[in-house]
C-alpha positions, 0 to 999 in steps of 0.5 A: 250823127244820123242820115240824111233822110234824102238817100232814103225812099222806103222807110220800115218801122216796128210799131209798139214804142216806136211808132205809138205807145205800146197796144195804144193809138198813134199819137197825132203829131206822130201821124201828122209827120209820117203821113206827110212824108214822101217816102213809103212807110211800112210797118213791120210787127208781131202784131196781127193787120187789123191791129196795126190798121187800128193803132197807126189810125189806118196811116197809109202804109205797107203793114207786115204783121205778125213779123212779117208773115202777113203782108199786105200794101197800100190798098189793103190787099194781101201779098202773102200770108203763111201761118204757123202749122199745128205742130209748131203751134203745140211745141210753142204750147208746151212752152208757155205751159213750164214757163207759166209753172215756174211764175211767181204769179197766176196767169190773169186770164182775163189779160189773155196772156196768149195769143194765137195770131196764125204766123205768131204766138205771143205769151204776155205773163201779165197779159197781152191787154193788162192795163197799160200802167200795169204793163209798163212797170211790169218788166220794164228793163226785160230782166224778168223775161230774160230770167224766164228764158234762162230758167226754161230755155226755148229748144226747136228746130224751126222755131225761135222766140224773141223778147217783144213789146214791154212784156211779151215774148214772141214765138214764131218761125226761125227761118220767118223773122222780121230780117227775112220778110223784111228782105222778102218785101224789099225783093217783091217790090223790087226797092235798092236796099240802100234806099231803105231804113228801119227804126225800131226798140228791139234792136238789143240781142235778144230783141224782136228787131234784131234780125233785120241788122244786117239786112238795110240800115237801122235806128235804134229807138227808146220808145215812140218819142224819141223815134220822133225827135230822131225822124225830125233831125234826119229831116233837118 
């Protein structure tokens, strides 16, 4: 049995298959919902502002993008903003290239399969903007990536890459995760951890929501509707 949303005043979402279909636009009943409620919403992604602004149909939201490392708030004004240097975007570089080795397929480069976002580097085998029918049967059940991880596992220092969206892996900073600049905007802002609620897909070892487990509460989601369904019993 979920919550009562009454104890809740700050509500933080992933946003591909939790909020919208992934890369696709917000539904309207989806939007309809979350703009009508009282509480703050923030979106947490891996992907860039621009994008979120474009996929939540500019919901008036706080959007952390790119995990979290480009923060702005209602008024689109920045909060903080801190990319990637360029050694870490070279070992992430080296990366892709033996995994991209050992695919049983060319990279369609018309897909763009990497994409540099500045705090985030995201590697989609098929393509981060393949046609969604193509995505969605891509790699439906992670194994092919998990298998890509296995076969060429990811060894940094400072860097870590996280299972995201429905065929993309994420590269960003270990110590810059969704977790930790979840908890950053909780102490910006100066919110009661008890008081805030994350829902999101990733949320199984390995995905890109997991880190926040363990800093406020959470919700696992299957996909977009059933984040729906779930918000609508929390608010009876």
């Amino acid at each position: 049995m979920l919550s009562n949303m009454n104890k809740y005043k700050h509500l933080f979402f992933d946003m591909d298959q939790t909020v919208a279909p992934a890369r696709q636009p917000i539904l309207s009943e989806m939007y309809e919902l979350l703009d009508s409620l009282p509480h703050d919403i923030i979106i947490v992604s891996g992907q860039e502002v621009d994008k979120i602004l474009w996929q939540s149909n500019n919901l008036p939201a706080y959007t952390l993008g790119q995990n979290g490392n480009h923060a702005k708030d209602l008024q689109r004004e920045e909060i903080w903003n801190i990319p990637l240097d360029e050694a870490h975007r070279q070992e992430i570089l080296a990366h892709i290239e033996a995994i991209t080795k050992i695919l049983d397929h060319e990279l369609n480069h018309d897909w763009n399969p990497i994409e540099d976002r500045g705090a985030q580097i995201t590697f989609s085998p098929i393509g981060n903007t393949a046609p969604v029918e193509h995505k969605k049967s891509y790699d439906p059940d992670r194994k092919k990536r998990e298998f890509l991880m296995q076969q060429v596992p990811f060894e940094s220092k400072e860097l870590v890459v996280k299972i995201g969206g429905s065929t993309s892996l994420d590269y960003i900073h270990k110590d810059r995760h969704k977790g930790t600049n979840v908890q950053k905007l909780i102490d910006h802002m100066g919110w009661n951890k008890d008081e805030c609620i994350y829902f999101g897909d990733g949320l199984y070892p390995g995905g890109n929501d997991e880190a926040v487990i363990g800093v406020i509460e959470t919700v696992p989601v299957d996909d977009h509707n059933d984040t729906y369904r779930k918000l609508q019993e929390m608010l009876g």
